[in-house]
C-alpha positions in Angstrom: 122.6 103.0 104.8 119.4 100.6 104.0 116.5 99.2 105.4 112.8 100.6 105.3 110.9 102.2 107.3 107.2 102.8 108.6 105.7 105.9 108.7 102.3 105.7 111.4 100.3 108.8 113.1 97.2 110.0 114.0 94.4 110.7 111.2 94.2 114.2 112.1 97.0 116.3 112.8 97.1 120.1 113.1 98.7 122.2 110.0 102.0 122.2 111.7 101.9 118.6 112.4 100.6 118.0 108.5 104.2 120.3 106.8 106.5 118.3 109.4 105.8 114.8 108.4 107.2 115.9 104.7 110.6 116.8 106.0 111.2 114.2 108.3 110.5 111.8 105.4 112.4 113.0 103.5 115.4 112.9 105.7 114.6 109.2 105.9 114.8 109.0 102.2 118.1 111.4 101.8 119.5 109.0 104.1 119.0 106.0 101.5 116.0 104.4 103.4 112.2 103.6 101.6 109.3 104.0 103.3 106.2 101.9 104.0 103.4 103.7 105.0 99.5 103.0 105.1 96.3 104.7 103.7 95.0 106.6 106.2 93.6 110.9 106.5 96.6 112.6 108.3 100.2 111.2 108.8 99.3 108.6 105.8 98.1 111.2 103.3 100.5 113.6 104.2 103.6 110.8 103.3 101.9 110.1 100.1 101.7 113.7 99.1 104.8 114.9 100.3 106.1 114.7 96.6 109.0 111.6 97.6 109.7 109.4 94.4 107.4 106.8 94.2 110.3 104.1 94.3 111.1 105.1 97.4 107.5 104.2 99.4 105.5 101.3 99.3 101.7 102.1 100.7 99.6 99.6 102.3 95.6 99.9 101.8 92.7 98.5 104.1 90.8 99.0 101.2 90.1 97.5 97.4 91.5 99.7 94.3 89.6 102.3 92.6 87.4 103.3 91.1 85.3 103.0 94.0 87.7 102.0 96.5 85.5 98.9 98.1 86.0 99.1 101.9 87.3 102.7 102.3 85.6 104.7 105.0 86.0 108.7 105.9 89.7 108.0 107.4 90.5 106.8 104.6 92.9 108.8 102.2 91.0 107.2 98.8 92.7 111.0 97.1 96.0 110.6 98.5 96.1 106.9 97.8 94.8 107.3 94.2 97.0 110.2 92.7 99.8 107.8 94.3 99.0 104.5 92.4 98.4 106.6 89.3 101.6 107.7 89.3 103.4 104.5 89.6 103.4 104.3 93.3 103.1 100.2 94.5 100.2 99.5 96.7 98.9 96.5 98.4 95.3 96.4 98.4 93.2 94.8 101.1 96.4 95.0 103.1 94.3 94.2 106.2 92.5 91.3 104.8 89.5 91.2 102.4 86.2 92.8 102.6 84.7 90.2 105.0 86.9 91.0 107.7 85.6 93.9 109.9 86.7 97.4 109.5 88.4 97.7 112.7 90.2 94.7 112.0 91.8 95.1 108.8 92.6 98.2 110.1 94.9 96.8 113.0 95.9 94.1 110.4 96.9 96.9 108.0 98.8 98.2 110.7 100.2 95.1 111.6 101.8 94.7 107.9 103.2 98.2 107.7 105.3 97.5 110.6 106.2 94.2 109.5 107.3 95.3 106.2 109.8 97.8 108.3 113.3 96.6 108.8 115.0 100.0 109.9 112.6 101.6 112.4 109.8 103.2 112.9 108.6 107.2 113.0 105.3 108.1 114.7 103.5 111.2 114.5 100.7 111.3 117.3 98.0 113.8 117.1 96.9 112.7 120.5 98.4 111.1 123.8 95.6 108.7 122.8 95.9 107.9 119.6 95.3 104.0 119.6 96.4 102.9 115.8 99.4 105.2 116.3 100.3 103.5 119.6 99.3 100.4 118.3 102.5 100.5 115.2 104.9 101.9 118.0 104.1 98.6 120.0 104.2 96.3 116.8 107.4 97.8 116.0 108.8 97.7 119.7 108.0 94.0 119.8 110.1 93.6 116.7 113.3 95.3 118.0 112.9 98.1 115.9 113.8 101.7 116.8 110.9 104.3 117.0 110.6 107.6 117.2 107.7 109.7 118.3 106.5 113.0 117.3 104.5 114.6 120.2 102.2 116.8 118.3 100.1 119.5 120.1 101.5 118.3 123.2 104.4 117.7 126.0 106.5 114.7 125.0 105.9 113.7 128.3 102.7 112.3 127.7 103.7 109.9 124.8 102.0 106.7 125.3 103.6 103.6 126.7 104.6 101.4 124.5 105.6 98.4 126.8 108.5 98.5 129.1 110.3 101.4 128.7 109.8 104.7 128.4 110.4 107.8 125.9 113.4 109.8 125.7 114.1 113.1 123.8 115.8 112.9 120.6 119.1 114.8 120.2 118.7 115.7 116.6 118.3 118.5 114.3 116.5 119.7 111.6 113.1 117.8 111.3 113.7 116.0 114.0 114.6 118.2 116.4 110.8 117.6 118.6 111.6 113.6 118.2 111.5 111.7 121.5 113.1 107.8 121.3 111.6 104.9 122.6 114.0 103.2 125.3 113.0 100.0 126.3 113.6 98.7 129.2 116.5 96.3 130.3 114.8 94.5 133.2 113.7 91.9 130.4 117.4 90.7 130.6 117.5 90.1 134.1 114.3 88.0 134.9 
């Protein structure tokens, strides 16, 4: 199997939420998939950390390179992101557009490339039944016919957020993945 995938989620997620984002990625990876995945606190950092070979995940920043990381705020994961270019990792700075575009918008831009840089699906970790940017890349990669699966964490999978028409669906797998729900979307499209 190939194809890549993006890696989204909330910018804070509980200590349990943090150590399962390392397994399920690496599943993805085992399974002979890369990973894109962008530069924010949380599910970002916690990709870039979780020790995968460099080759095998691309990162996408909002922000300029270092030293002083022009554009980074305190979601950002400036560590994270560093010790992973230092050690070979490929990042795209200014991902989300250059410096005179507004936070919030390069942001959503940033988004917007990590799930358009994704050819095999899409994995979510949501910290929050309201975690707009997490949403947000499930909806990008909805619109894109892409697969994604949502981690519900802290929470009943049956609060999940929309993403469009359709609705979620526990995962049968195993492992990691065992507290995945699927996105199904809806067939009316088809018949209108």
């Amino acid at each position: 199997m190939s194809g890549v995938v993006a890696v989204a989620g909330s910018r804070a997620l509980s200590g349990a939420g943090l150590a399962l984002v390392g397994p399920v990625c690496r599943s993805v990876v085992a399974s002979g998939r890369s990973l894109v995945v962008g530069c924010a606190t949380g599910a970002d950092a916690a990709v870039l950390s979780a020790g995968l070979p460099v080759s095998a995940v691309r990162c996408f920043a909002a922000f300029g390179s270092g030293p002083c990381y022009a554009g980074a705020w305190r979601g950002s994961a400036t560590p994270a992101v560093g010790r992973y270019a230092a050690s070979g990792g490929r990042v795209v700075w200014l991902a989300g557009g250059p410096l005179s575009v507004s936070l919030r918008a390069r942001l959503a831009s940033r988004t917007s490339a990590v799930v358009s840089a994704a050819s095999a699906g899409c994995v979510v970790f949501f910290g929050s039944p309201v975690s707009r940017g997490s949403a947000l890349a499930g909806r990008l990669a909805v619109g894109r016919g892409l697969p994604v699966f949502g981690f519900p964490l802290g929470f009943s999978g049956g609060f999940l957020p929309s993403l469009g028409s359709g609705f979620w669906l526990p995962f049968n797998g195993s492992g990691p993945w065992v507290s995945a729900w699927v996105w199904q979307s809806s067939q009316l499209g088809f018949f209108v």
